[in-house]
N, C-alpha and C positions, 0 to 999 in steps of 0.2 A: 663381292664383285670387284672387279679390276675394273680402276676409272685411270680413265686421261685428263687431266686441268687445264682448260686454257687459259691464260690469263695474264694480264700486264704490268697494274700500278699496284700501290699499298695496298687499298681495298681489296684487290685480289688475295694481296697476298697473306694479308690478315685472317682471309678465309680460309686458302689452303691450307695454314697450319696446323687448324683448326679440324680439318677436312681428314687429315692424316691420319690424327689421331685414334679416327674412328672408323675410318673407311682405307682401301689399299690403291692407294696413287700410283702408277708405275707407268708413269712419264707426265711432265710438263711441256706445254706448247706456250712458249711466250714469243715477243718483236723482235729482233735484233737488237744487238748492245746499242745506244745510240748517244751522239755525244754530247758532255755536260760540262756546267762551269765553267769558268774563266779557261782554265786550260784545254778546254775543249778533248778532252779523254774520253776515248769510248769508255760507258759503262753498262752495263747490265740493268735488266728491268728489276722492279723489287719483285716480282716473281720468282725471275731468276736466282735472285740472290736468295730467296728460300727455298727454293729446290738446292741447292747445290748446297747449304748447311743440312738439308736432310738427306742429302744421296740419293738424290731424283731425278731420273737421266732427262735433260733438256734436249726440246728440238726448238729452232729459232729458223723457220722459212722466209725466206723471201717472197715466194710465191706459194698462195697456201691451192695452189694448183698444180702446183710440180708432183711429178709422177714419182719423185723418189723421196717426194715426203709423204705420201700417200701409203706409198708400201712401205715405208717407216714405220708408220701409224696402225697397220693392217699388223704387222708384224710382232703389235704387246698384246692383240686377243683380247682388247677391252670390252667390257659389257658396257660399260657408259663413257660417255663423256661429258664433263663438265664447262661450260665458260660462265667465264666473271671477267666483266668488261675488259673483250674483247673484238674482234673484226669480227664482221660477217662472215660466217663459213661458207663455203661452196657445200652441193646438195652433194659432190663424193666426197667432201667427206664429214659430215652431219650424220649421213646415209651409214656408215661405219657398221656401228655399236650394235649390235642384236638389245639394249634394251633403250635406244634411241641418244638422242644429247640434248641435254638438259643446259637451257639458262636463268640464272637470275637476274631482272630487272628490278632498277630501286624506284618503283610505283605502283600504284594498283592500277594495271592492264586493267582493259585498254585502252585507258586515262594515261597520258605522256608518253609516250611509245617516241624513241629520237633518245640522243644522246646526253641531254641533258637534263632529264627527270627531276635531280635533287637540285637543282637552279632556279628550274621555272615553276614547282609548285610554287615558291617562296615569293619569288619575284609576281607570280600572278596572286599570293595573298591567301592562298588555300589555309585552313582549319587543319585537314587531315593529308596523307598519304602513305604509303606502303612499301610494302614489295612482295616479287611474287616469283613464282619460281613457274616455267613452261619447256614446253620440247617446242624445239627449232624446227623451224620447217624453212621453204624459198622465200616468205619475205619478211620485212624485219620484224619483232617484238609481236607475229600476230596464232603464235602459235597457240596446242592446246594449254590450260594452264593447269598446274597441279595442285599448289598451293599458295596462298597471300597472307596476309598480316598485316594491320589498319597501322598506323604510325599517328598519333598526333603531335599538331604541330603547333608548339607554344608563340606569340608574338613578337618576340624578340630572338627567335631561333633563327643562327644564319646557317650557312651551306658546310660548311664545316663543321661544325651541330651535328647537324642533319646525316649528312656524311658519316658521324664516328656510331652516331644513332641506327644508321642503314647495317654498318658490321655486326654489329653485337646482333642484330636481329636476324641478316643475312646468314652469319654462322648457324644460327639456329632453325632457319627454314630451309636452308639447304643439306643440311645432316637426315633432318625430316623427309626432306621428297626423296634425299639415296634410300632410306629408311624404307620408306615407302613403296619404291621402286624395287628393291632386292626384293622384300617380302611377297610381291605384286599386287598390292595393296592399292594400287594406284585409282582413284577417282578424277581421272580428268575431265575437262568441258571446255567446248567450243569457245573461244572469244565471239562475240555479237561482230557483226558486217557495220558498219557505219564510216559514215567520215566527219560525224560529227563531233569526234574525241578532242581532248585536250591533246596537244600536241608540244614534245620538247625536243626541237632542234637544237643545232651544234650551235653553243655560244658563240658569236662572233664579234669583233672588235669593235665597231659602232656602238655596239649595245653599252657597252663600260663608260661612255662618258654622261656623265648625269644630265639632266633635261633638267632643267629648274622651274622649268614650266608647267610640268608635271606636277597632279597633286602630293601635300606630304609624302601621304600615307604610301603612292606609288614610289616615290623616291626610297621612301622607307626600305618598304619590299625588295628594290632592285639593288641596293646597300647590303642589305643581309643575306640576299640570293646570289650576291657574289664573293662572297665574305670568309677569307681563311681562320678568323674566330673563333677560337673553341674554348677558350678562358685566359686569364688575366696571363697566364703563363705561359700559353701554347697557342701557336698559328699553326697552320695544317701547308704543308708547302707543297701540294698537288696545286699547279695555278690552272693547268686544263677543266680541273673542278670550281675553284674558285679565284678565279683571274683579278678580281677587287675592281667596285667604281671610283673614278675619280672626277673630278673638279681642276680647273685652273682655280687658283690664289698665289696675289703676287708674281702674274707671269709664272707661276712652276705647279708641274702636274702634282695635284694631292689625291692620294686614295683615302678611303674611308673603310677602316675597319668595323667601326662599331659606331651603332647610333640609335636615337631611341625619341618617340614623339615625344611633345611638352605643349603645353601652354604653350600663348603667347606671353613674353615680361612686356617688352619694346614693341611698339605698333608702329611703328614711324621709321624704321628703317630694314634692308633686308638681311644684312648681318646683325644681331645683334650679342654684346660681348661685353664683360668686365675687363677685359684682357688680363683676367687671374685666373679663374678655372671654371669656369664656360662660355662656348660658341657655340649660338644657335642661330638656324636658318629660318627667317621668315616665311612664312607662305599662308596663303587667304585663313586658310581656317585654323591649324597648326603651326609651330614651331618645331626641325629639327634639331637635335643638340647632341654633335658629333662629341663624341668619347674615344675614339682610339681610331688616329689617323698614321700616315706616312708623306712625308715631304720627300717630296723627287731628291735623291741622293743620300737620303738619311734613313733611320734606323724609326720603327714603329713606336707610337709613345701616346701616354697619356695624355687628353687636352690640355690639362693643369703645367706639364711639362712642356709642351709646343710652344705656350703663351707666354711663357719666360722671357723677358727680356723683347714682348713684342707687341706691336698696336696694331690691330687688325681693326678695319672700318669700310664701310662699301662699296669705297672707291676698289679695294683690293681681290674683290669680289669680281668674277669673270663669268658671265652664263653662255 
């Protein structure tokens, strides 16, 4: 089958390559170059940038309405088409493909249907999630579905985890449903009518500053559901996926990479700290005990490392 790709960030594009391999892409649909960095340089999406190491002709619309990207599109004789987080499609062109367009979302439909799925299982505390593969119809995330896959979610798994955990599985159920789809193999089934679902909206800026008010365990979850963490070595620098919460200390914004419940040591105060190598946050029934933060202008580091050379006590403590 001839597929079309649509798609935008790493995640996409970790699939597409994948995608390649197996199946015959013959065209990419990614954004616009859009500009980065200090110097503010147009760049390309990581899409793009792997379509054009594999010799994958790009279209980059403005308007995925325009009449002459449409008979662009009309023009490769696609049987499918695929997206991996991207825009809403218009129904001309969804409509396209004689064997329909296929998307993957990172949850089990249709639980968190919204843009932010791998945020807010975490932040709301979930055990388990998924993903799932469906054909696009007119409104978002409700189409038929093809195939899913349960994900469990360990307690101290943050968004970036989650995230690198969503690929490796995504590659895999998406080779499946083309799999599926070529052969006509296909078992599809209705999503259920409700509006009683879990729902995952577009993170927005409010949400990033901690509530101290809030129990632990909630602060916990919203710490790790925003969290570019993936090991001692590696941050995930998608911030649309994982934006990071933070705190005032000492008048300057801290985020919070990593963190993890405790006991309580100290009952008597809200900070509590050796000022060597831990800082844990009091609260009624719990202790949190922050592991891997960043100070506004500085570089990401170990608590042990933060504490050098400094006295941290509750005065300096902001809620």
């Amino acid at each position: 089958m001839k597929i079309i790709f649509f798609g935008t960030p790493q995640f996409a594009s970790e699939i597409l390559q994948k995608i390649i391999s197996k199946h015959e892409v013959v065209c990419v649909v990614t954004t616009l170059d859009t500009k980065k960095g200090r110097g503010k340089k147009f760049l390309p999406s990581n899409v793009k940038e792997t379509a054009n190491k594999l010799n994958i002709p790009v279209l980059q619309p403005e308007n995925l309405n325009e009449k002459k990207f449409i008979d662009d599109l009309k023009k490769f004789n696609a049987d499918l088409f695929a997206v991996i987080a991207f825009r809403k499609l218009p129904k001309e062109v969804w409509e396209i493909p004689n064997r329909g367009t296929i998307n993957l979302h990172t949850s089990l439909l249709p639980n968190y249907r919204g843009a932010g799925p791998i945020n807010w299982v975490l932040i709301n505390g979930e055990k388990t999630t998924g993903i799932t593969t469906f054909f696009i119809n007119d409104k978002i995330d409700t189409g038929d579905i093809i195939l899913q896959k349960e994900i469990n979610i360990t307690e101290n798994m943050t968004a970036a985890q989650l995230h690198n955990s969503m690929i490796i599985e995504g590659i895999e159920i998406i080779n499946k449903t083309i799999d599926c789809i070529s052969k006509n193999k296909v078992k599809k089934f209705t999503q259920p009518k409700s509006n009683g679902f879990k729902k995952a909206p577009k993170i927005k800026k409010d949400l990033l500053k901690i509530n101290w008010n809030k129990s632990a365990l909630e602060v916990h979850n919203l710490i790790r559901g925003l969290s570019p963490y993936v090991d001692k070595y590696t941050m995930l620098s998608d911030v649309s996926i994982c934006p990071s919460a933070w705190f005032f200390l000492n008048n300057k914004r801290v985020k919070i990479y990593k963190a993890s419940l405790t006991d309580k040591i100290n009952h008597n105060s809200t900070i509590d700290t050796n000022n060597k190598t831990y800082l844990n946050i009091n609260f009624e029934d719990k202790a949190l005990s922050i592991e891997i933060i960043q100070m506004e202008g500085k570089k990401s580091m170990e608590i042990k490392q933060f504490l050098q050379g400094r006295k941290i006590n509750d005065k300096d403590f902001i809620n």
